[in-house]
N, C-alpha and C positions, 0 to 999 in steps of 0.2 A: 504494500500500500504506500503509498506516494501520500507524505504527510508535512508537518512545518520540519519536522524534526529530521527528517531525510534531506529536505531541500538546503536548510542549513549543511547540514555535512559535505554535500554535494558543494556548496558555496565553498566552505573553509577548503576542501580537493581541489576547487579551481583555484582558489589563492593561495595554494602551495606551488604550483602549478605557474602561477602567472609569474610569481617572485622569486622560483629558484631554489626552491629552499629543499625540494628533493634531490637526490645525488641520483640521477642517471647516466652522466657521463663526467677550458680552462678562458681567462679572460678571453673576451672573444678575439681581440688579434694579437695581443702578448705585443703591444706596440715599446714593451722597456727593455726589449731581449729579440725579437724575432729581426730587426735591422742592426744589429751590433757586427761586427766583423771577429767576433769570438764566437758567434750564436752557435754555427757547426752546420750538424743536423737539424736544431728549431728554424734556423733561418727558411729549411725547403718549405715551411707552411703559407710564405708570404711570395717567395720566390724561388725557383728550385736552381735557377743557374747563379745564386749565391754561394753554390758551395763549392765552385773551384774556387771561388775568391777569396776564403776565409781565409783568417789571420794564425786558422788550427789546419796541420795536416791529416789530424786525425781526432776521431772526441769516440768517446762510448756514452750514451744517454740509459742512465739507469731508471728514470722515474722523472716526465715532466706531463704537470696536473696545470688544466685551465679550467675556471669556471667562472662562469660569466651570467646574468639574468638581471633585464632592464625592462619596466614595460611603465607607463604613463596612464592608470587607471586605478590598482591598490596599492601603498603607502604607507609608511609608517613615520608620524610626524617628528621633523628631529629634536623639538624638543623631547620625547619622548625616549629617543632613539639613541645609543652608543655604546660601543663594548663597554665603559666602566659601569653605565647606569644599567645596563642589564645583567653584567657577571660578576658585577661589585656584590660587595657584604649585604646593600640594601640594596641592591638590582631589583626588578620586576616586568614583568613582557606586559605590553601595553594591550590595551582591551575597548573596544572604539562600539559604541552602538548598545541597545538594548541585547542583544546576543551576545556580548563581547567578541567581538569576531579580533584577531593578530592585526590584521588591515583595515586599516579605513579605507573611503574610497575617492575617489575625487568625482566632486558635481558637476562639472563642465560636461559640453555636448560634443566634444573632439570625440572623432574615432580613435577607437582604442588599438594600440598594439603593445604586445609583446613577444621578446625573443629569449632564449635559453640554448647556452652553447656550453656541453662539457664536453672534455677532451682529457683524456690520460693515456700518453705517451710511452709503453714500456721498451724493452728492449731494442735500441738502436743504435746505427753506429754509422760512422763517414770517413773516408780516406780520401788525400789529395795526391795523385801521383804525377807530377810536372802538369802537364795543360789537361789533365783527366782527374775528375773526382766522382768516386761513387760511394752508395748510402743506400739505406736497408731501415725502411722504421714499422715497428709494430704498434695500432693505439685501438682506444677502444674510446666513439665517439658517439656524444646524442644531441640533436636538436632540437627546439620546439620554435614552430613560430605563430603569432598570430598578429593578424595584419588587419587595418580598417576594421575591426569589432563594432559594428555601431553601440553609441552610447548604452540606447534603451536594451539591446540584449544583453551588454553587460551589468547592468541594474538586475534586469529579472535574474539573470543567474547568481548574483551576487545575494542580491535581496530575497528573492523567490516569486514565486508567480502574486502574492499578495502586497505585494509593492503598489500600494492605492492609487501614489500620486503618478501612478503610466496607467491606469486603468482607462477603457473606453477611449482611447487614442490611436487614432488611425495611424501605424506607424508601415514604413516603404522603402527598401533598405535596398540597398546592392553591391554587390563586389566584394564580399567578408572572406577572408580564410583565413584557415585554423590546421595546421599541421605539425607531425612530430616525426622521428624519426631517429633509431639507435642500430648504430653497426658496429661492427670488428669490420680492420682492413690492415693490410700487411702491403709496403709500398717501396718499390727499385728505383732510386734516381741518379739517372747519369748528367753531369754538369762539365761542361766542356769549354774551351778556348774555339771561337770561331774564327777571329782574325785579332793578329796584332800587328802595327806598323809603328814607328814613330812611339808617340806616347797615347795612341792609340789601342783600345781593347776594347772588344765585344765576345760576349761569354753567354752561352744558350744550356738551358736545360729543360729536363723531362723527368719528371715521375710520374709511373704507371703504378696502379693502385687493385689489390682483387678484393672485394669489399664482400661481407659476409651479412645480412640484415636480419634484424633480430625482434624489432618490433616499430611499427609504422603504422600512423592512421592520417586521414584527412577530411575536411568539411571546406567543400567549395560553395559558398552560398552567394549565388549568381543575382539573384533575389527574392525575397520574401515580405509579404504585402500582408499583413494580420492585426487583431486587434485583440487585446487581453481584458472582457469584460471584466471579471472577476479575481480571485483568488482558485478556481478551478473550472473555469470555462475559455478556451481561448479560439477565436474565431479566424483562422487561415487561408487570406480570399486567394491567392496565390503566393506557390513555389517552387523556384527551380533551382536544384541544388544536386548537388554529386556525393557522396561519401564511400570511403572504405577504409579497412584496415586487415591490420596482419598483427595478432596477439597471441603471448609464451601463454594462451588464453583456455580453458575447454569449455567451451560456449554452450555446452549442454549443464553444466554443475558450477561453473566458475572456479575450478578446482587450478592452481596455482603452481605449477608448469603444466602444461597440458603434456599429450604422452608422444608428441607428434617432435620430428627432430629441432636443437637448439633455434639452429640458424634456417629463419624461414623464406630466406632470398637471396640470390647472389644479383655480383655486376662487378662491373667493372670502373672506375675512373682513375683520372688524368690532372698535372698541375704541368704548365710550362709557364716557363718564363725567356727574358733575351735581358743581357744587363749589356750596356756601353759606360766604358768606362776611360776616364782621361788621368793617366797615371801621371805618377811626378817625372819618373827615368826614361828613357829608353828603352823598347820592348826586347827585351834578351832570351835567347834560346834556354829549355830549360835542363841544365847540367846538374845531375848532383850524385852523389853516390850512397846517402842515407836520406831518406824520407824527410829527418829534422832539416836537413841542410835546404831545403828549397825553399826557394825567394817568394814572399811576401809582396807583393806590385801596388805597392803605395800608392795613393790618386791626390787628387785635388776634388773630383766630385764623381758620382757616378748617377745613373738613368736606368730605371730599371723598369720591366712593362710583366705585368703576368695575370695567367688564364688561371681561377683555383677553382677546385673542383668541379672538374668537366665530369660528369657521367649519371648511372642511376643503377636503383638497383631493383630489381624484378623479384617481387614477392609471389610464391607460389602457393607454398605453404599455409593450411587454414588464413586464408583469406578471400575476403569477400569487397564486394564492390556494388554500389547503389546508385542509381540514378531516380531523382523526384521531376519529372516533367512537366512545367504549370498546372502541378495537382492542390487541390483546396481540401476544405473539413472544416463542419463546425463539432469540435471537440468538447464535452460537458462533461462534469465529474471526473478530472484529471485525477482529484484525492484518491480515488477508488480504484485507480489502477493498482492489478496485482502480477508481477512478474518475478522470479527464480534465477532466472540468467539472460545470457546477453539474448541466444536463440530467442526466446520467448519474447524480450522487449523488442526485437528487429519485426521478430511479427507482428507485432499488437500495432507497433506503427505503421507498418505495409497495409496492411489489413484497414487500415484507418482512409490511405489514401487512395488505396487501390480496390479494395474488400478483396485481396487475394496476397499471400505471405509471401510468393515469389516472386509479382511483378515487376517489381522494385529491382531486383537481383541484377546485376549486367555481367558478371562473372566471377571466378572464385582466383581473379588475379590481379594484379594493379603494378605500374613501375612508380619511383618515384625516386624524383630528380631530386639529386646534392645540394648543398647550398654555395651555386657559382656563383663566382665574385670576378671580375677585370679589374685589376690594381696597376696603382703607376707608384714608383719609389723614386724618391731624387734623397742623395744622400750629401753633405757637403764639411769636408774638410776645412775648418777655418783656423786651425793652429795644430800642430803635432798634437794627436792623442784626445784634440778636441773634434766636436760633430755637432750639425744637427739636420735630422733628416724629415721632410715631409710625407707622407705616403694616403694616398686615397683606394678607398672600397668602393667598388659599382656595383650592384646584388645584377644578377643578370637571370632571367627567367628562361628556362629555355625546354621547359616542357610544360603540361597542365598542371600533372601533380609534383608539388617540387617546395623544397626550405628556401625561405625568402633570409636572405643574410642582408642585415643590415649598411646601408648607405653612412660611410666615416670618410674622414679625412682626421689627420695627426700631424700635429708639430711635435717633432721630441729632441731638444740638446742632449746628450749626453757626452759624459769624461770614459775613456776605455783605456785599460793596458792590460798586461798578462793577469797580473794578479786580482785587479778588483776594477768595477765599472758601475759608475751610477748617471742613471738616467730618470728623467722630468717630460712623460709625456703629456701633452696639453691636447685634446680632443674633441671634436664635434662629431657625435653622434645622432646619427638622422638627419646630421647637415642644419638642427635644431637645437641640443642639449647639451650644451658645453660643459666637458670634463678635465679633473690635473690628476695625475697617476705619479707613482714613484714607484723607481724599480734600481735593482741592489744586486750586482753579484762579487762576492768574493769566493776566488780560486774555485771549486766545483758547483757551488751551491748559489744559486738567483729564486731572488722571491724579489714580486711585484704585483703591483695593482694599477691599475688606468682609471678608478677611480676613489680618488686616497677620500673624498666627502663623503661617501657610503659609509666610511667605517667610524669617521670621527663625529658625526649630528653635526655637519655643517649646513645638510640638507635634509628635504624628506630624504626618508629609504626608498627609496624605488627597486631596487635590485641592488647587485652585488658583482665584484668581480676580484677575483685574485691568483694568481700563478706564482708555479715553483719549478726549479729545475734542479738535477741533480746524475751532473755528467761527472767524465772524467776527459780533460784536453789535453792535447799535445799541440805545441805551439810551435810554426814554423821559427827555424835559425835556433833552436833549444835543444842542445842535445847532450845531456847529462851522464851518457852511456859511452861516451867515445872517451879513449884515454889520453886523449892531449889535444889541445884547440886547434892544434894545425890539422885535427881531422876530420872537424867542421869547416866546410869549402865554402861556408855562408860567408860571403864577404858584407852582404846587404846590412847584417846587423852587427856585424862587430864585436860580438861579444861569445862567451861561453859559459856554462852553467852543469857545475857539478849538482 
């Protein structure tokens, strides 16, 4: 039975959901570490022909975790809001409305969106061998997006259907989606020298990706034309809308993995990138006879262009797929619906629009596109060891069902050397909501944020973002293992290192 008491639960599920705060899968571009020229291996997520360039001929990535969730509809007020006031001696979680619900929400008539990007990074690794560098990474990643939410359906699901003040309101809505998405993928990238002349270089790469899908659903709501007389009556004059999904799900009992194999999809995707770059020296053939020995190719600034996440992935596996056609309903006594699992609830609403449990049905498969991005890097040397670099996100659409990545641009200074690098990234997200981030790494270990006011109540809470990395580097011209500096051939850096 469908009561006040369900509808709250249901609410407090989406605003766990909206805000991040369940672990399904890191910041969303790691903009304090993925442009550094230590990065290694993080660097392939922004651009994969960064990795003959690095400053490392070699790195092993033990464990790098991003987690990121932003959305502009629940909230938590920052007076209210801050690690000490909540995990202090007198902490307490704040409680907003007659329900006490964790979130308040905001009353404005803006479409709503939200996005959720985690990402953890295990086993990988990258070598530089003269104009050829290759990488090997393992992660296991989830997204969720949702985009244009109109206001009033975010009320009702927040509020529940007895939300007085939308009652009897002719509402007309179009273009909503709502989509998620969790895979494992295992990824080869080869990064290479395409030309050098003068103090000229251009450097191309590719990573090919086999992605394994694990759990994916979507709501394309094209639109929806309805009116919510009451608290259990709601009148549907038109809808046309898409849905499907693929759940670790047994749709007959709700039972929690179902008995059918892990991974319910596979596919394929793709990251290339092309860097130009204007070195300080003369482009030199690359000589050396130990790995550490090879030359680092200094710039004054470099240009970088990349494709991310080219591909999709095809769920086979217990899934299902819906199509709603300009179907209508006048719907009465919603309280009194009684359903057991998800089978039974997919019929009660077929049955509603169709009077038949199958019509609805358009198959038991669906693809659904990655969350592509077009990026442009411009990186700029203004002092030895000093930087700062700009880089922009383009979300690029390029199928029906697909994760919409958020539209940024980034200014970030940063100081770099072998041993430690801090960096100050400054960020417009949405090309709207400007954010300051601080990111730290000493010798193996970086932890940062891209948005330092989420954690301190300098604003509402909206979401959350923060990353860690935890490699191990070898740094070109470093070579600790030879027994006398005349057998480091690095003339570039001039130095040796027991």
């Amino acid at each position: 039975m469908i009561d006040r008491r369900a509808s709250k639960l249901f609410s407090v599920y989406l605003s766990l959901i909206l805000m991040g705060l369940t672990v399904t899968s890191g910041a969303q571009e790691m903009w304090g570490t993925v442009n550094s020229n230590y990065s290694g291996s993080a660097g392939i997520a922004i651009n994969p022909s960064s990795l003959v360039n690095s400053k490392l001929y070699m790195d092993v990535n033990l464990l790098t975790g991003d987690i990121f969730a932003e959305n502009n509809y629940l909230h938590i007020h920052k007076e209210d809001y801050g690690l000490f006031k909540i995990l202090g001696p007198d902490g307490h979680i704040p409680a907003y409305g007659d329900d006490e619900n964790l979130f308040d929400r905001y009353r404005n008539k803006d479409l709503k969106h939200a996005y959720m990007n985690i990402r953890m990074q295990g086993p990988s690794f990258m070598i530089v061998v003269g104009d050829h560098a290759f990488g090997l990474h393992t992660a296991l990643r989830s997204n969720m997006s949702m985009y244009r939410m109109p206001y009033d359906v975010a009320n009702f699901l927040y509020e529940g259907l007895e939300y007085a003040p939308q009652h009897n309101i002719n509402y007309n809505d179009h273009d909503a989606y709502l989509s998620n998405l969790e895979w494992g993928e295992i990824g080869l990238t080869y990064s290479g020298v395409l030309y050098k002349y003068g103090m000229d270089r251009i450097t191309g790469g590719i990573t090919l990706k086999y992605l394994s899908g694990v759990a994916s659903g979507y709501l394309d709501l094209d639109h929806v034309d309805y009116i919510v007389l009451n608290d259990s009556t709601i009148n549907i004059l038109n809808l046309d809308a898409r849905a499907g999904y693929s759940l670790p799900l047994n749709y007959d009992n709700n039972d929690i993995p179902d008995d059918g194999p892990l991974f319910k999809g596979r596919g394929i995707g793709a990251d290339v990138g092309v860097t130009y770059s204007r070195t300080k020296r003369q482009a030199q053939k690359s000589r050396f006879d130990h790995l550490c020995e090879q030359r680092y190719p200094d710039y004054f600034y470099r240009v970088g262009f990349s494709l991310l996440d080219i591909g999709s992935i095809n769920f086979t596996e217990n899934a299902r797929a819906y199509a709603y056609d300009n179907v209508n309903t006048y719907w009465e006594d919603l309280k009194t619906i009684n359903y057991s699992d998800l089978n039974q609830m997919m019929d009660i609403i077929n049955n509603r629009f169709y009077n038949d449990p199958d019509a609805a049905e358009t198959g038991e498969k669906f693809k659904m596109i990655l969350p592509s991005a077009f990026s442009v890097q411009l990186d700029y040397q203004f002092r030895p060891d000093w930087y700062v670099n700009a880089t922009g996100i383009m979300p690029l659409k390029l199928g029906q069902n697909y994760i919409r990545r958020p539209m940024q641009l980034s200014f970030t200074p940063r100081y770099e050397n072998r041993l430690y690098e801090i960096a100050l990234p400054v960020s417009l997200y949405e090309m709207r909501y400007p954010r300051i981030g601080l990111a730290a790494r000493l010798a193996f270990l970086t932890v940062g944020t891209d948005k330092l006011g989420g954690f301190l109540g300098l604003s509402d809470f909206e979401g959350m973002d923060i990353y860690f990395s935890i490699k191990i580097n070898f740094s070109k011209g470093i070579c600790p293992f030879l027994r006398s500096p005349d057998e480091c051939l690095n003339q570039e850096y001039g130095r040796y290192r027991r």
